[in-house]
BAKESE-249873 format. One record per residue (C-alpha): z, x, y; residue in one letter. Coordinates in steps of 0.2 Angstrom, whole numbers, plus 5000, padded with zeros to 4 digits. Layout:
N
ZXYa...
//
This chain:
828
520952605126x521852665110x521252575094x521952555077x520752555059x521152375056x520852345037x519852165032x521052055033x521452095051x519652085056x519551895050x519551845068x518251965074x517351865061x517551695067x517051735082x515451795075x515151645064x515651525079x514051605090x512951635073x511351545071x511551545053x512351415043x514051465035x515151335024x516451355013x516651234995x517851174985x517651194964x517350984968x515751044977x516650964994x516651065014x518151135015x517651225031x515651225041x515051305057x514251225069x512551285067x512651185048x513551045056x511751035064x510651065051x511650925040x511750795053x513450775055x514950785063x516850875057x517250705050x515750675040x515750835033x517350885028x517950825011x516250765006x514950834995x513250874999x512750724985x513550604996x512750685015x511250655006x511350465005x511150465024x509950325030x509650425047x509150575038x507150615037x506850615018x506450795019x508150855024x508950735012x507850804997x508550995004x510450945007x510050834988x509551014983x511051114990x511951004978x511051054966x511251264970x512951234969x513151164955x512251304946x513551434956x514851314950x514351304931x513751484931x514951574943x513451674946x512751704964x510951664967x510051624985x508851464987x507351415001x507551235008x506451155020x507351055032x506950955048x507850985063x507550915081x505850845075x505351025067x505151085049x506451245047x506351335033x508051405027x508651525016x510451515007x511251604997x512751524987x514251634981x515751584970x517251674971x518151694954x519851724948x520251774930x518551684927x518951544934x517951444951x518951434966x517751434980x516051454984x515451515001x513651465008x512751565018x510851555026x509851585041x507951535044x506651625034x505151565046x504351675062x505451705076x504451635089x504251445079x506451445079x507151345091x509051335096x510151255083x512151295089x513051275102x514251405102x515751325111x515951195098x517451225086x517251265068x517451125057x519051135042x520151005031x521351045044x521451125059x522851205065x522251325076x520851265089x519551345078x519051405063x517551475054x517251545037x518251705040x519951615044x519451505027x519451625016x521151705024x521951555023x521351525004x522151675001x523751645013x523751495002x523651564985x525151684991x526151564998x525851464978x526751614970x528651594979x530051534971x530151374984x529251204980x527351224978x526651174994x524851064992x523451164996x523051075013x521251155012x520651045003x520450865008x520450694996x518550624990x518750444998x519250324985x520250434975x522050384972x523450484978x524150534960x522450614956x522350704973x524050784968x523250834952x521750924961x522850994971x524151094957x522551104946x521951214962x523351314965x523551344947x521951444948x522351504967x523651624961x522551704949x522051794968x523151934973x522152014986x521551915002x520652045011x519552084991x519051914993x518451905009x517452075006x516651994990x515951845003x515551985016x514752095001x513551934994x512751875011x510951935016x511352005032x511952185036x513852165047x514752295055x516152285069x516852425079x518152425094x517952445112x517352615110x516152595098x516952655084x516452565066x518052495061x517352395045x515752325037x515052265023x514352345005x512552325010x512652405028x513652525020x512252565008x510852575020x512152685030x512252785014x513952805018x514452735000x515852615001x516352505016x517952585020x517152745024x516452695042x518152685047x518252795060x516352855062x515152855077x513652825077x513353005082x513953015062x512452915053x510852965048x510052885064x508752965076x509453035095x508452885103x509052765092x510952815095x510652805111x509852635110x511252585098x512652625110x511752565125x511652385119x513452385113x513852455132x513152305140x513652175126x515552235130x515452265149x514752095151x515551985139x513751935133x513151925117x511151985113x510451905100x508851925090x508652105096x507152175086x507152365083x506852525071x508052575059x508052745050x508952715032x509952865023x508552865013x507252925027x506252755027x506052685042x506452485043x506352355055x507752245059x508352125070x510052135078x511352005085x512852065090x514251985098x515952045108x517652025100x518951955111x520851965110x521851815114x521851815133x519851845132x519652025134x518252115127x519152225112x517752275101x515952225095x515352125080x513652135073x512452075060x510752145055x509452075045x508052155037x506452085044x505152255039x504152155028x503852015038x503352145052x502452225042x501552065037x501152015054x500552185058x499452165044x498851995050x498652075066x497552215060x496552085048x496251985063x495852125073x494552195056x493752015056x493351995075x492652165074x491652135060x490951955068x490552075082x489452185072x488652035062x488151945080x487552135086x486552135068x485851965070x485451975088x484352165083x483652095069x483051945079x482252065092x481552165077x480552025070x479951965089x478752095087x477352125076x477052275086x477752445074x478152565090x478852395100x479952375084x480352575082x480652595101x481652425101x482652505082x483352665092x483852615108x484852485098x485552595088x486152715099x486852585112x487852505096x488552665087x488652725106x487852925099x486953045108x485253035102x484552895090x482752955083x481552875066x480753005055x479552975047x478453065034x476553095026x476153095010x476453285008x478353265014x477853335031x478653235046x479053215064x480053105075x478952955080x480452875091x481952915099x483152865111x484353005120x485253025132x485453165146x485753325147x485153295129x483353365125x481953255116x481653295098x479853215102x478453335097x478453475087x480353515091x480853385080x479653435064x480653495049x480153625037x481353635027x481253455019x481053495003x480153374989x481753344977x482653284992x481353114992x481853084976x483753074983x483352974997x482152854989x483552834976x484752744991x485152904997x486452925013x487253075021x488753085036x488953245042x490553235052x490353425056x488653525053x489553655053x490653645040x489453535029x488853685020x486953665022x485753805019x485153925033x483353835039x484153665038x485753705047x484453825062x483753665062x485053555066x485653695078x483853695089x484153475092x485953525096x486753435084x488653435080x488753295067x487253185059x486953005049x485353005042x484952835030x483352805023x481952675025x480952645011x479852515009x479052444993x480152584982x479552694994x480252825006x479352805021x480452895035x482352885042x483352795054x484352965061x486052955074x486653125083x488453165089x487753305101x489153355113x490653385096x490853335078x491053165074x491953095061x490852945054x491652785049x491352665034x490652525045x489552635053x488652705040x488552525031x487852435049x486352585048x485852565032x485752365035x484752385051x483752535039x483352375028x482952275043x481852425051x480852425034x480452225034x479952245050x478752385046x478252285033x477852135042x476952255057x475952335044x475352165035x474952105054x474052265059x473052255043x472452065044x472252085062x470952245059x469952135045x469751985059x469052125070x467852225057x467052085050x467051865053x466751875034x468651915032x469251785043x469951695027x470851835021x471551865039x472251705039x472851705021x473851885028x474351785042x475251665031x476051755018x476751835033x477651685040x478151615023x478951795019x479951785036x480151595033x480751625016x481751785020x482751675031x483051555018x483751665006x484751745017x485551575020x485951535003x486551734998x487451675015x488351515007x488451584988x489551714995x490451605007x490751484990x491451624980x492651684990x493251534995x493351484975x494351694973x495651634986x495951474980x495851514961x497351644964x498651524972x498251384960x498251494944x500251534950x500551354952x499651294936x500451434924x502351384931x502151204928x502251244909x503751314912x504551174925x504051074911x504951154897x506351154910x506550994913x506350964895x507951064893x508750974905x508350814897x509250854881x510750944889x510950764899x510550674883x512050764875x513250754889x512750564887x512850554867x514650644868x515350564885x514650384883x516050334895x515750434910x516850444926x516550284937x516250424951x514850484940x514250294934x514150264954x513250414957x511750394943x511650194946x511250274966x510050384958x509450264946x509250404935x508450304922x506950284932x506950434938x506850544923x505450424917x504750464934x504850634934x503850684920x502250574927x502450674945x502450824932x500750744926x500150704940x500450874948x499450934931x497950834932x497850874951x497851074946x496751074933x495450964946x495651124958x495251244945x493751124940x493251124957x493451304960x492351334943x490951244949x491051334966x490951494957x489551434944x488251394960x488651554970x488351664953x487951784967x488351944955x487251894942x485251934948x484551944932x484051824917x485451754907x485951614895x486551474907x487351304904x486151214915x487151064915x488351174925x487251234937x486851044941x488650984943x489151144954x487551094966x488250914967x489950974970x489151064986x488450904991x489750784987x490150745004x488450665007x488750564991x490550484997x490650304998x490250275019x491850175029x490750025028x490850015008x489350095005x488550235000x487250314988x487750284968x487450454957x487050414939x487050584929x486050554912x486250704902x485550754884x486150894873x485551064878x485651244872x485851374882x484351424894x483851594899x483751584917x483951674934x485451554937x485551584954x483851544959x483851384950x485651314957x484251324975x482851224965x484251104962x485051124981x483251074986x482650934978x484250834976x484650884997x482750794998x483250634989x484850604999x483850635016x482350505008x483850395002x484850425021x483450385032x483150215019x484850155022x484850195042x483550025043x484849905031x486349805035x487749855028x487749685018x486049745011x486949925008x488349854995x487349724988x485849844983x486650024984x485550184985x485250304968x484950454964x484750474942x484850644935x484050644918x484250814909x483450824889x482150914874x480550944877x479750844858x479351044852x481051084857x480851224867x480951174883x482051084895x481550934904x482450904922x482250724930x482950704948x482250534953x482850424969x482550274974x481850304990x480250224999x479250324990x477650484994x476050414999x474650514987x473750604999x475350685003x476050724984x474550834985x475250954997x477050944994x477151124986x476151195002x477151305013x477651235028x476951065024x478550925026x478550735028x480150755040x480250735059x480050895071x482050985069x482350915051x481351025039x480651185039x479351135025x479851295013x481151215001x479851134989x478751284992x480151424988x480651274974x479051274965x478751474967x480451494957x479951374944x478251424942x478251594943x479951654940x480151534925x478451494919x478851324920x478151174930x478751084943x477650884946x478050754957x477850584951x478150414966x477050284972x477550184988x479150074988x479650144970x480550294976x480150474970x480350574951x480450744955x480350844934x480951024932x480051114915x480651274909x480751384893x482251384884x481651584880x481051684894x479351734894x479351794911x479151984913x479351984932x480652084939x482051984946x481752004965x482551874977x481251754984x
//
């Protein structure tokens, strides 16, 4: 089939065929801001038909009463962007949210005024959705007409406007009357005189344009999308700038002629290429939303997605090919990233529950070779090595392996096989200093000769050693072998063993302390009380080891939940000074226009009574406050979650303690919400001046999580026996009283309720371990325990309890303002 090099002018039809079938919106706009010309797939989006459309700005589609007031805010908004191109005659792209077919779409236009001589005479709009692919539903149907002024072929689209526009302007110039430019339609209401005026007034400016084919390129040139167009062959016969660019064939006219056998893409891709242009052709079918790899001239490697579309002649035959690309790398790139995040997270809530599930079999036992037996075979099975051993050494650094799990044709490293002399003294040091070592290849790792004949007698290929110590100790290592080839050890692996390393020396701990009470109950019936006194600090460490966990657990759960939020609403707070300062400008420019125009057009009189622009710029700036207020609530909120996690600050430190209490509250503020019955519990915060108090901050924010948790259950289980009658009349309270000590240097801390009260036999044991006034399931009886501990011992203050029956309970917090306490600041 012999083709021609048709220049841009010639290929306006491919073009309307392309914007007929397109997805994307694409309109054309007088300098009134009026449709001269729409597509189907905007028809849509606007909610209209070619007569409500054409001639009409989007100011007045907006006033639909079917619209949802989403999509009139956006088509309110387009007004808006247009305007700016109109005033500016500067090219800018805009996101609207619009709703379509009961969906929210998310659209992405971008407005382009085409000048003459400086002068507006069109502007084109182009968009297409912004959101996922697989969340877009089908918004054209590609058999209706595009919509114009006037119609006189059966369709037209953007590509035959802005020939005609430039027909137009041409046809202006000759000598013969001036013919009225038909493109642009009356506003309803407008007499016939001014109409005429619009009209030479337009083609005034309309033969400033000498070129057609330069204006339609300079449409072409400013769109988003990537468009080329080649003839039944598949030889380009035209695109735009940006394709040309990414071609890095430098200008447009340039891929006249080319294959794609010509361009810097790979020998699969090509082939690719001209396979979907065969079947697009062959079978008068276009594909659409074809999602591939694209190598630029620049060697990066993109991702794109491709419609293209067959160009017919005028009895229907297939005579070329149009397509349009748009760059979608980074959103692939983002879902990939979300993929591999998901991916990351769901392996590491794997690891936590493998973590969890050993630890809870570690601490089953009280038994050390139960728990070191029970440590390797673990081990092994979870990193999924060859040989999982724990060293351990004497008090001369002289070792062996005490347990191990291995697997075949693998040989034990029990006995003396497994004895290392070449640990050397200085090397304790290391490992009792934190210490790890990944050996992906013994081999390579450039150990010394006895180590590395060592390592070659157990067969080992690559090693993780991570130490155990125990009270600043090293008592031994927890040791994984990669026998059968090197083995290149990951992050996460090395992190997991030094956890279950941590856990293995608890656990050692807790065996030992067991093993020693147990042999005192044997040697002697004199020791019994001490046995039972090991017995206990036993539980309460495992009881409280747990409930540290849990609030280390919710401290970091706070702050990162307060990092994430405090980034997005940082953005927003800093920008609404400068929306502010914008509408501000706004204010005055429309304040000027008012003060030198005080007698507006009726059109525009019409329009701002519509609007009732009064009100809404008086409206406007209390959204803008409202919007303020609401920030600067989220970043209070995300400060107090911060202040209670304080989980990067374990020693003693000047605290607002004011701060820790309201953070604590914040925590617990659901419990203190009025109930759907009117009720709820009253807070009454009664706070004296205080300085600064040293303090470990964190420890404190969980005296406070303790006592006021205690109130609300007292307060809780009160209200479950009243009415809710009784409830409103006579609400529940919780006072927090906060002042000086009469020397001055201590803090006094009230936190009274008014509950039903402790009995006084029971106020004597409150601060006993495991000793609780709930029912079986509710409390574990260590909060005022681990409460009093941190006050008493970690503060050298006190901690009383003060209630009598019916009167409800006053639980007082004293502390220095000035640490006395020389105790290292270990976690209880």
């Amino acid at each position: 089939m012999e083709t021609t090099s048709p220049n841009i002018t010639a290929n306006s039809d491919y073009l309307r065929q392309f914007v007929m079938a397109s997805t994307d919106l694409w309109a054309e706009c007088d300098r009134q801001l009026r449709y001269v010309a729409i597509n189907p797939s905007g028809l849509k989006l606007l909610h209209c038909c070619p007569q409500d459309a054409v001639g009409k700005s989007n100011a007045e589609l907006a006033t639909q009463s079917t619209l949802s007031e989403l999509t009139q805010r956006a088509i309110a908004e387009m007004h808006h962007c247009l305007q700016r191109s109109c005033d500016t005659g500067t090219a800018h792209t805009a996101v609207h949210r619009f709703m379509v077919n009961g969906i929210t779409e998310t659209w992405e236009l971008s407005y382009t005024p085409v000048l003459a001589e400086g002068e507006l005479v069109r502007i084109f709009v182009v968009g297409h959705i912004s959101r996922p692919l697989n969340a877009i539903a089908d918004s054209t149907d590609p058999h209706l007409p595009m919509v114009g002024a006037e119609m006189p072929h059966a369709q037209m689209g953007v590509a035959d406007a802005a020939s005609r526009v430039a027909t137009e302007l041409e046809s202006s110039r000759a000598p013969a009357e001036p013919k009225p430019s038909s493109a642009i339609a009356p506003r309803p209401g407008t007499a016939a005189a001014g109409s005429e005026q619009s009209s030479e007034q337009e083609s005034e400016q309309a033969m400033k344009i000498r070129q057609p084919a330069d204006l339609l390129q300079l449409v072409l040139d400013n769109i988003p999308q990537y468009i080329f167009w080649k003839d039944r062959d598949s030889t380009y016969q035209g695109c735009n700038r940006r394709w040309a660019e990414m071609a890095g064939i430098g200008e447009p006219e340039n891929v006249i002629g080319l294959t794609d056998y010509d361009l810097p893409w790979t020998t699969e891709q090509t082939a690719w290429y001209l396979e979907c242009d065969r079947q697009v052709m062959e079978t008068n079918t276009p594909m659409l939303r074809i999602k591939q790899s694209q190598l630029q001239a620049d060697g990066r490697l993109t991702w794109r997605e491709v419609n293209k579309i067959p160009i017919l002649d005028g009895s229907g035959t297939v005579i070329g090919m149009l397509g349009t690309i748009e760059d979608i790398t980074e959103r692939t790139l983002a879902e990939e990233l979300l993929r591999q995040s998901e991916t990351k997270f769901k392996q590491l809530a794997k690891r936590e529950e493998l973590l969890n599930s050993l630890t809870a079999q570690i601490r089953k036992s009280l038994d050390l070779n139960t728990i070191l037996n029970t440590v390797v075979k673990e081990v092994r099975h979870l990193l999924d090595t060859d040989r999982a051993l724990i060293y351990q050494f004497d008090d001369q650094w002289r070792g062996r392996v005490v347990v191990e799990d291995v697997v075949e044709p693998w040989i034990s490293t029990l006995g003396e096989l497994g004895a290392d002399s070449c640990f050397q003294a200085e090397y304790a040091q290391l490992y009792e200093g934190g210490r790890t070592r990944a050996m992906n290849d013994v081999s390579t790792a450039g150990l010394d000769p006895c180590h590395a004949d060592f390592l070659g007698r157990l067969q080992v290929r690559a090693n993780l050693i991570v130490p155990i110590t125990i009270r600043s100790k090293l008592w031994g290592m927890l040791i994984v072998h990669e026998c059968g080839q090197p083995r290149a050890w990951q992050e996460w692996e090395v992190s997991l063993l030094k956890q279950l390393a941590d856990q293995t020396a608890i656990a050692i701990k807790q065996a030992e302390l067991y093993r020693q009470a147990t042999k005192h109950a044997i040697d002697a019936q004199s020791q019994a009380e001490q046995l039972q006194s090991a017995l206990q600090e036993l539980k309460s460490t495992q009881a409280q080891l747990v409930q540290t966990e849990k609030m280390s657990g919710l401290g970091q759960l706070v702050a990162g939940i307060a990092h994430e939020i405090n980034n997005p609403v940082n953005f927003i707070y800093g920008n609404i000074i400068h929306i502010n300062g914008y509408i501000n400008d706004l204010m005055r420019l429309i304040g000027l226009y008012q003060a030198h125009y005080p007698s507006p057009h009726p059109e525009i009189v019409a329009e701002a009574e519509a609007i009732d622009l009064e009100f809404l710029l008086q409206d406007l700036f209390k959204i803008l406050d409202s919007v303020r207020i609401g920030t600067e609530r989220i970043r209070q909120i995300v400060l107090s979650l911060r202040n209670f996690s304080r989980i990067d600050e374990s020693g003693m430190k000047a605290v607002d303690i004011h701060e820790g209490i309201d953070s604590t509250l914040l925590i617990l503020q659901h419990r203190l919400k009025q109930k759907i019955d009117g009720s709820g519990i009253r807070l009454v915060k009664q706070y004296g001046p205080l300085p600064p108090v040293e303090c470990y901050a964190g420890q404190l924010n969980q005296v406070f999580m303790n006592l006021i948790s205690n109130a609300l259950d007292a307060l809780e289980s009160t209200d479950s026996g009243r009415s809710p009658a009784e409830r409103q009349a006579e609400p529940s309270q919780i006072t927090i009283t906060t002042e000086l000590s009469e020397q001055g240097d201590r803090v006094l801390i009230r936190i009274q309720d008014s509950g039903p009260g402790i009995p006084a036999a029971m106020r004597s044991r409150l601060f006993e371990p495991f000793f609780t006034t709930k029912p079986i399931g509710k409390g574990t009886g260590l909060g005022l325990s681990i409460s009093h501990q941190i006050i008493v011992e970690k503060h050298g203050g006190r901690l009383t309890c003060e209630s009598e029956p019916g009167q409800g309970a006053v639980f007082c917090i004293e502390i220095p303002i000035q640490s006395v306490a020389s105790a290292s600041p270990t976690k209880i």
